[in-house]
N, C-alpha and C positions, 0 to 999 in steps of 0.2 A: 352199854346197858340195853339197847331198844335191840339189838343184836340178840343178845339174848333172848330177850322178852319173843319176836316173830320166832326162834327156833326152838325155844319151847310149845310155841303155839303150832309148830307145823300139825295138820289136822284139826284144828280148830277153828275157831275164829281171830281173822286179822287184828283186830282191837277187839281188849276185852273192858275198855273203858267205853263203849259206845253199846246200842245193839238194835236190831231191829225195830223192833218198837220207837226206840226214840227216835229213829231216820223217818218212821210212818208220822208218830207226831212234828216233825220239823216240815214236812208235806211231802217228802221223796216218796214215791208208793211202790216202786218195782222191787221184785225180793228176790229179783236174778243180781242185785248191787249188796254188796258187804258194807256196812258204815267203818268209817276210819274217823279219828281224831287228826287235828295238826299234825301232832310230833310223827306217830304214824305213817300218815301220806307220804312223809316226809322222808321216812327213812323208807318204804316201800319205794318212792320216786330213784331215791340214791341207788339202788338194788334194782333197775331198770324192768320194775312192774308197772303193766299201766294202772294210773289214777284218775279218777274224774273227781272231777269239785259237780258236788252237788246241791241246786238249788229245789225251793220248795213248789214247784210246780210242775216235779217229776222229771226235770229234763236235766241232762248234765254236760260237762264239758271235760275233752281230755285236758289232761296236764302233760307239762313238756319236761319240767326242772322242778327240784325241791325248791326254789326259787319262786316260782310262783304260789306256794303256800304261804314263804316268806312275804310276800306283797299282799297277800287277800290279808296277814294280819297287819300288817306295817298301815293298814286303807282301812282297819278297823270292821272287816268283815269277819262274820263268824260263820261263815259255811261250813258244811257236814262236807266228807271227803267218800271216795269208796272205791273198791276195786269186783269187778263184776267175777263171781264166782268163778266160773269158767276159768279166768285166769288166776284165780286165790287155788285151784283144783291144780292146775299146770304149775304156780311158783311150788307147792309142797310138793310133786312128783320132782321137779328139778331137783328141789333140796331133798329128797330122800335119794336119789341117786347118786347123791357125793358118795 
């Protein structure tokens, strides 16, 4: 299903449950980073796109595995997630040249 959901979105935005604005109110302020949800991340991580887990002090960290989304909730953390433009511009050229 999330399968879907990212290839209908090619040219869009990665989550359409999240958006700017709400990544400004959680304190991330760079607007070169896409906001992502969990499930999201998660399946962009599976599909070897970089993610960063994003804290509210504007700084973030790469992710390695969809695994580590799995532990920030399992640890009762609720970070914003995000994949820096640039690379959300390069996964849609990949996937429109299938």
């Amino acid at each position: 299903m999330l399968t879907q959901v990212i290839e209908k979105n090619i040219n869009r935005k990665p989550d359409f449950s999240v958006n700017i604005r709400e990544m400004h109110e959680y304190g991330y302020g760079w607007d070169g980073m896409l906001p992502l949800k969990p499930a999201m991340a998660q399946e962009y991580l599976r599909r070897e796109v970089p993610v960063y887990r994003l804290y509210n002090d504007s700084t973030e960290t790469e992710l390695k595995s969809p695994y580590d989304v799995v532990d920030d909730i399992e640890e009762g953390n609720t970070f914003l997630y995000g994949i820096q433009r640039i690379d959300w511009m390069q996964f849609n050229k990949n996937l429109g040249a299938r």
